[in-house]
N, CA, C and O atoms as a MOPAC input file, in Angstrom:
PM7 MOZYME 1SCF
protein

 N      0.84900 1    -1.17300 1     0.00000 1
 C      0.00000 1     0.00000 1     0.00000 1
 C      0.89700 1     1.24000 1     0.00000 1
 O      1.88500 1     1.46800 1     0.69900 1
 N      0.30800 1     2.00400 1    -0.97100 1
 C      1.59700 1     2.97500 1    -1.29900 1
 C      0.91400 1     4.46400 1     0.07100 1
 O     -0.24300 1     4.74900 1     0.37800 1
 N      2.18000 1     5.03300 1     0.52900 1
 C      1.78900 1     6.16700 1     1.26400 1
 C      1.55200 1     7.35900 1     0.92400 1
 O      2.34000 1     7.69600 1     0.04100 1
 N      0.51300 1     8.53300 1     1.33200 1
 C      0.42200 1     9.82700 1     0.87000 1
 C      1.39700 1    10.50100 1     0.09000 1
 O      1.22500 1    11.07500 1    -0.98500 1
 N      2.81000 1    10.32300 1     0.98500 1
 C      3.63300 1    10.64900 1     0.64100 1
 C      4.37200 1    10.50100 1    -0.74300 1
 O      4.90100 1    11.38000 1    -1.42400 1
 N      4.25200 1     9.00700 1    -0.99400 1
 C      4.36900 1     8.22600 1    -2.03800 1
 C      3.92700 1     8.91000 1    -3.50800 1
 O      4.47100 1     9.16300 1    -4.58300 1
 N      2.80400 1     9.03300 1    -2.98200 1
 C      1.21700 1     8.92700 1    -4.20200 1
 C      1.62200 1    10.55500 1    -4.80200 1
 O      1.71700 1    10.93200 1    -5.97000 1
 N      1.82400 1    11.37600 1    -3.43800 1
 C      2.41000 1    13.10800 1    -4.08500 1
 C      3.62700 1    13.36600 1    -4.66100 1
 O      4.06200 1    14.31600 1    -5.31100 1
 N      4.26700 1    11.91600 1    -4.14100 1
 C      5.89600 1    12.09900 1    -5.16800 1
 C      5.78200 1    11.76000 1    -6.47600 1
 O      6.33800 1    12.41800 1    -7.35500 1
 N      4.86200 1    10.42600 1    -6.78400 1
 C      4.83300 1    10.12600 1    -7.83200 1
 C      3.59800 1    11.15400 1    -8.98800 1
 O      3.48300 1    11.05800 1   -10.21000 1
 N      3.08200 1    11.77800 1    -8.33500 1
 C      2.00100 1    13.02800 1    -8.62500 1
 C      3.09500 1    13.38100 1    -9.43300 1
 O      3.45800 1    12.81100 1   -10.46200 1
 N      3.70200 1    14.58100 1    -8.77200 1
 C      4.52300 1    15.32500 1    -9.26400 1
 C      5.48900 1    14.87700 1   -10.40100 1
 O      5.70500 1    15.39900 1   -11.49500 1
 N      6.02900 1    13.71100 1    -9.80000 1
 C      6.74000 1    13.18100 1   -11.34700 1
 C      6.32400 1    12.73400 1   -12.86400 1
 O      6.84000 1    12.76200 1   -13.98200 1
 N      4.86800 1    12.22400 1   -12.15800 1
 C      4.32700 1    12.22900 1   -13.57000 1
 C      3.61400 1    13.52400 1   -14.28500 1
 O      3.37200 1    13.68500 1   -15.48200 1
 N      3.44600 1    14.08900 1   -13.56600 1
 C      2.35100 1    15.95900 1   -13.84300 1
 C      3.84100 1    16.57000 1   -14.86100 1
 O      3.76100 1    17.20100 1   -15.91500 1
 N      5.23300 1    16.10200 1   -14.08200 1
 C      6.61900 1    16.81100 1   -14.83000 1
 C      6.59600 1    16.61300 1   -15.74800 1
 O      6.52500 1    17.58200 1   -16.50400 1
 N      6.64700 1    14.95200 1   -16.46500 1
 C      6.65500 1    14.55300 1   -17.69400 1
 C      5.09700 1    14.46400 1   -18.70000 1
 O      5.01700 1    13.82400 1   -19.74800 1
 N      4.28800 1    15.03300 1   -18.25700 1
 C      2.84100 1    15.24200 1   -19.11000 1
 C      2.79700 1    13.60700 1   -18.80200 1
 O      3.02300 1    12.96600 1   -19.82800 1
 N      2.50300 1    12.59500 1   -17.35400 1
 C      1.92200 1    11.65100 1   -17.97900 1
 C      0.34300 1    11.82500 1   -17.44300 1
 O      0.23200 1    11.79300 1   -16.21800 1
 N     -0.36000 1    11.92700 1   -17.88000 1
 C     -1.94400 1    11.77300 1   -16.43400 1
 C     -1.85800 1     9.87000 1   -15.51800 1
 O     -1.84000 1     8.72800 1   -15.97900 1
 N     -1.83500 1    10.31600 1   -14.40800 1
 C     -2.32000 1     9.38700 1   -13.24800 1
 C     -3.30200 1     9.58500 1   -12.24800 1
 O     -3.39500 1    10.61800 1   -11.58500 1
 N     -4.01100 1     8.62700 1   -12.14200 1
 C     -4.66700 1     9.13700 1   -11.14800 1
 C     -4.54500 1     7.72800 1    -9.94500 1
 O     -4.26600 1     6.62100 1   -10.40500 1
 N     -4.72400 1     7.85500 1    -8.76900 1
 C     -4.55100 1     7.00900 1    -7.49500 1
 C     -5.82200 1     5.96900 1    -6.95800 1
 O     -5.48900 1     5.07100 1    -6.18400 1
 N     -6.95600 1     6.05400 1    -7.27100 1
 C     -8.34400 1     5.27200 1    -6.70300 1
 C     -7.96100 1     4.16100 1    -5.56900 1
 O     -7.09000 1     3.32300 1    -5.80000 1
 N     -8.69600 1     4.20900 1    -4.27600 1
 C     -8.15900 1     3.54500 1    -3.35100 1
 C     -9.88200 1     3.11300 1    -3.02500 1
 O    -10.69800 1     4.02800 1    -2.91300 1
 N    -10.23700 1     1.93400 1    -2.91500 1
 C     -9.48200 1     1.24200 1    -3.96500 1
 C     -9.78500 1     0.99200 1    -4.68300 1
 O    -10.96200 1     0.97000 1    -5.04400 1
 N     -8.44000 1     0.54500 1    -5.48500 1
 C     -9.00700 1     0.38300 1    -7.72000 1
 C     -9.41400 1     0.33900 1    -7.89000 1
 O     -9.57900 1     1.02400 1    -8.90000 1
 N    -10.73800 1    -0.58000 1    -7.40500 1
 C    -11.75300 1    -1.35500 1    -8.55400 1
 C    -13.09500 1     0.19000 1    -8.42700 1
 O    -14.25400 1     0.03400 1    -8.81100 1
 N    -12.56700 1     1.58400 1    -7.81300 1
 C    -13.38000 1     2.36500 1    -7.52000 1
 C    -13.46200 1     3.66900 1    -9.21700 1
 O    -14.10600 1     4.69300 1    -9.44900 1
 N    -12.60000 1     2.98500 1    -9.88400 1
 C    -12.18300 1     4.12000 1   -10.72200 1
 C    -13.40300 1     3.91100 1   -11.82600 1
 O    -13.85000 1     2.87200 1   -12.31100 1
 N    -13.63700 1     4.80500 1   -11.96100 1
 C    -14.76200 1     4.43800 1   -13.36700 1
 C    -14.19500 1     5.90000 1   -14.50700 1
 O    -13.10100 1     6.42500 1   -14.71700 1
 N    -15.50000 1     6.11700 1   -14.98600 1
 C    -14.73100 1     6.94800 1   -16.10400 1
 C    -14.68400 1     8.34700 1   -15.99700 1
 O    -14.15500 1     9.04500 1   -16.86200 1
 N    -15.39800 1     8.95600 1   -14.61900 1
 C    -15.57300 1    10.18900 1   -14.79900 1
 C    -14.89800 1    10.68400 1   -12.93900 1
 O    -14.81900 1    11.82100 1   -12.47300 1
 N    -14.50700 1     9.31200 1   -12.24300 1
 C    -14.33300 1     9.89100 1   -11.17600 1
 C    -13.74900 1     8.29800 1   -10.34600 1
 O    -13.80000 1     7.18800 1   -10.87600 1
 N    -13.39200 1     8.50100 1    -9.40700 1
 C    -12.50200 1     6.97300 1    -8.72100 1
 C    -12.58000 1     8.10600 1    -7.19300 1
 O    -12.74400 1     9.32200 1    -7.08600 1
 N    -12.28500 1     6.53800 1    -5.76500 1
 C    -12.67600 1     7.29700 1    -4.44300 1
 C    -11.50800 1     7.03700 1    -4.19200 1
 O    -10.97400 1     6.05500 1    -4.70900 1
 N    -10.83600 1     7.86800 1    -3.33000 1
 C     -9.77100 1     8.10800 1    -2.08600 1
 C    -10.33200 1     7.75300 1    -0.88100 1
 O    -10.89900 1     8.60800 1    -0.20100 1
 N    -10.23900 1     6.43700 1    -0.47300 1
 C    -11.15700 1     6.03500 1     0.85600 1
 C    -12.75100 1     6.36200 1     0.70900 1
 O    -13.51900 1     5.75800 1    -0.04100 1
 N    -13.11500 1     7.52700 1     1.64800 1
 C    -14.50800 1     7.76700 1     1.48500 1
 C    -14.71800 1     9.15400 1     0.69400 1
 O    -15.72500 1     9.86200 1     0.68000 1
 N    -13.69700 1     9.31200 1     0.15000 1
 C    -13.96100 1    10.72700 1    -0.81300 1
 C    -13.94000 1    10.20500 1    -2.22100 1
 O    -13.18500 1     9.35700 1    -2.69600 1
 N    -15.00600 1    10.93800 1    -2.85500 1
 C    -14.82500 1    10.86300 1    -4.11500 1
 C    -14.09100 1    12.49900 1    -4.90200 1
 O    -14.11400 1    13.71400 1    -4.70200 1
 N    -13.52700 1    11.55100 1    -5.80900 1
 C    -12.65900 1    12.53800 1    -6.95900 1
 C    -12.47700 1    12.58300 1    -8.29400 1
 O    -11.71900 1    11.88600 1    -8.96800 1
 N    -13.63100 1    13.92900 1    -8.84100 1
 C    -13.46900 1    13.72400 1   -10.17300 1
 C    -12.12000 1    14.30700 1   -11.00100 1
 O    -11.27700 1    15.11000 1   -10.60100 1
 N    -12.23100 1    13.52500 1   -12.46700 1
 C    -11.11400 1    13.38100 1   -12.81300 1
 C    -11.73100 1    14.21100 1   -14.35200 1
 O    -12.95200 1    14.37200 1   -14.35200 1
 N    -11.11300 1    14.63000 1   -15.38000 1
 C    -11.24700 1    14.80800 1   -17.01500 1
 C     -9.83100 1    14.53900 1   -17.62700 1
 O     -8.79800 1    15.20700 1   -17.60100 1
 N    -10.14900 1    13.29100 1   -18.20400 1
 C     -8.93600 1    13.06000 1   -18.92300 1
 C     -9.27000 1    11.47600 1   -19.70200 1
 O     -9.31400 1    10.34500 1   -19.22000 1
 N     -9.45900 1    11.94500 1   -21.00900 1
 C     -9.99300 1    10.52400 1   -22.25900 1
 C     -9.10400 1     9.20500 1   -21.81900 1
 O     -9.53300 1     8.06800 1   -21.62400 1
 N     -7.55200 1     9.74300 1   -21.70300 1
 C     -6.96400 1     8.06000 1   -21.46700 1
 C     -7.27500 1     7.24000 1   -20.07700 1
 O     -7.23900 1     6.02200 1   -19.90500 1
 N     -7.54600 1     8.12900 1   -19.27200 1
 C     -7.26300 1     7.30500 1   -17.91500 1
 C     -9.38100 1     6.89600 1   -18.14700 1
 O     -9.72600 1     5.71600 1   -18.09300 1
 N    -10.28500 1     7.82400 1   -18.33700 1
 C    -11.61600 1     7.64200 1   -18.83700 1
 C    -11.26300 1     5.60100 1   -19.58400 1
 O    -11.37200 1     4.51500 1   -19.01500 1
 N    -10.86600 1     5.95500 1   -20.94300 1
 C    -10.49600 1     4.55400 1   -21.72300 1
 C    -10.27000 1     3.27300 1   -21.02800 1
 O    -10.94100 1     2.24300 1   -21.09800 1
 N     -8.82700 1     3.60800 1   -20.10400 1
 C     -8.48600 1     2.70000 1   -19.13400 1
 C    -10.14100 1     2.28800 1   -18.68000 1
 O    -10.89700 1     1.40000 1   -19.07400 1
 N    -10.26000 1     3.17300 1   -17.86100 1
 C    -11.30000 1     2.74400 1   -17.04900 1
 C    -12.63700 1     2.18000 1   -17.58100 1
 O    -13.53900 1     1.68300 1   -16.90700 1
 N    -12.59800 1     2.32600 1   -18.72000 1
 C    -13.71800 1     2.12600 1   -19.61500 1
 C    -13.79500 1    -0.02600 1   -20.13800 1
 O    -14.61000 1    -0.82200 1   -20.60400 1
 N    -12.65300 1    -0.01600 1   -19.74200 1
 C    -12.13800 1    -1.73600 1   -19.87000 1
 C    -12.04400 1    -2.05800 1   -18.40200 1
 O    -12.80400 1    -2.70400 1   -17.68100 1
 N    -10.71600 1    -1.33400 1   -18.10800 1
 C    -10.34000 1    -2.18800 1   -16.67500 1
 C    -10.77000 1    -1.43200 1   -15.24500 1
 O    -10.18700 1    -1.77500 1   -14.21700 1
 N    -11.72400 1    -0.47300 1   -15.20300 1
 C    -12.20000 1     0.42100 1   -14.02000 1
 C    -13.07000 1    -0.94000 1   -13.17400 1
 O    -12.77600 1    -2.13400 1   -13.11500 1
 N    -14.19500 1    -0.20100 1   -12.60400 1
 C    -15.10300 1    -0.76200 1   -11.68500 1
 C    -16.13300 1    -2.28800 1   -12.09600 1
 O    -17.05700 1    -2.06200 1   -12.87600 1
 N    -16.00600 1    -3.51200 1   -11.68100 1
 C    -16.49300 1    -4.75500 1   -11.96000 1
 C    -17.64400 1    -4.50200 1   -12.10100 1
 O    -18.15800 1    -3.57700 1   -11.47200 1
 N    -18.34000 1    -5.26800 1   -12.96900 1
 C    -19.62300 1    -5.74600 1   -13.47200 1
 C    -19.49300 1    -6.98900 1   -12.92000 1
 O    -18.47200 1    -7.67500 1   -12.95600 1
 N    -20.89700 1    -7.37400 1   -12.23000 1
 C    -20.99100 1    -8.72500 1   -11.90400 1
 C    -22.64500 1    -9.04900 1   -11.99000 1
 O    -23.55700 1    -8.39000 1   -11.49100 1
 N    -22.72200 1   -10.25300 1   -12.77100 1
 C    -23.79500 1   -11.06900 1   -13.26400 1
 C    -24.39900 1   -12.02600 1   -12.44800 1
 O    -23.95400 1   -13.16500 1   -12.59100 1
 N    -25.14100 1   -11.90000 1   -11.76800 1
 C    -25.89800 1   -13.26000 1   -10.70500 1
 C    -27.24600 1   -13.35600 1   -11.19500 1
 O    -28.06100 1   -12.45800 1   -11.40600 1
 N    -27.30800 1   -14.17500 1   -11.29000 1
 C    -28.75600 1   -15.45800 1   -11.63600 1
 C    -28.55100 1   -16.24600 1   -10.68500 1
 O    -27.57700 1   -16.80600 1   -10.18200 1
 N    -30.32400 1   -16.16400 1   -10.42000 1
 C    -30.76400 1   -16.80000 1    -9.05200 1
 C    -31.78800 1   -17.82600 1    -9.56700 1
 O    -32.59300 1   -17.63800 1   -10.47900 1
 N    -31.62400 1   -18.95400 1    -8.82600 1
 C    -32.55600 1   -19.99500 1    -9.70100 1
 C    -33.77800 1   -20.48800 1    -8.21400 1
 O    -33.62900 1   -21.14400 1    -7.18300 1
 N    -34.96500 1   -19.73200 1    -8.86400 1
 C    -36.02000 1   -19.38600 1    -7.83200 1
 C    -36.52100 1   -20.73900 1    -7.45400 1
 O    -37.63500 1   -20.91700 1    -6.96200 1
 N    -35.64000 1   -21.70600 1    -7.70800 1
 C    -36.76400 1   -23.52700 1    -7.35400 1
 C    -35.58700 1   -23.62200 1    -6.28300 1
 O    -35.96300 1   -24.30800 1    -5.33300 1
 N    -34.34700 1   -23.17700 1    -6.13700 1
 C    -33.20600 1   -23.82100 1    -5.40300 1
 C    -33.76300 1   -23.24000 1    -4.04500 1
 O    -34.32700 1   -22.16100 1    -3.86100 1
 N    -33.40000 1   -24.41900 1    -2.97700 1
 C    -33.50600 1   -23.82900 1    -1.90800 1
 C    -32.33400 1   -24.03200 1    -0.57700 1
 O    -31.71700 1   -25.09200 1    -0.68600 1
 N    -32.07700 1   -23.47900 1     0.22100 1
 C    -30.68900 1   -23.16100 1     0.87600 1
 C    -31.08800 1   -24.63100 1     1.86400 1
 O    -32.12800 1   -25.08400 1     2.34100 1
 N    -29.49800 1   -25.08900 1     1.84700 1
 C    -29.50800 1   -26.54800 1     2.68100 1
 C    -29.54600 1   -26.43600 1     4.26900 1
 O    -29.55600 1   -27.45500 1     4.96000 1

C-alpha cells in the first residue's frame, strides 16, 4: 500500500513529464468520470485514464438466481 507521501511524489513526477495518473483507493473504484480516495470521491477529465477505465475500471458482476433452489 503505497503512502500519501508516495502517491504526491509520484504526482509530481508524472504531472513533470505530461503523464496523467490518477490514485483510486481502492481500484476497482475508478470508473470513467471519477474513482474514491477512501470515502472521498474525486473527479477526474482526462480521455486516457476515462479509456483505461472504460475496460479495466469498476467490476460488473452477473448473478442469476434460480427461484426452485432452496438453501440446505
Amino acid at each position: 500500500m503505497a503512502t500519501q507521501g508516495l502517491v504526491r511524489q509520484l504526482q509530481k513526477w508524472l504531472q513533470d513529464i505530461a503523464v496523467p495518473a490518477v490514485f483510486p483507493k481502492p481500484l476497482c473504484s475508478l470508473t470513467e468520470t471519477h474513482y474514491n480516495v477512501g470515502r472521498h470521491r474525486v473527479e477526474y477529465h482526462n480521455d486516457l485514464i476515462a479509456e483505461f477505465a472504460r475496460h479495466f475500471g469498476r467490476p460488473r458482476f452477473v448473478i442469476t438466481v434460480d427461484p426452485k433452489a432452496r438453501p440446505s
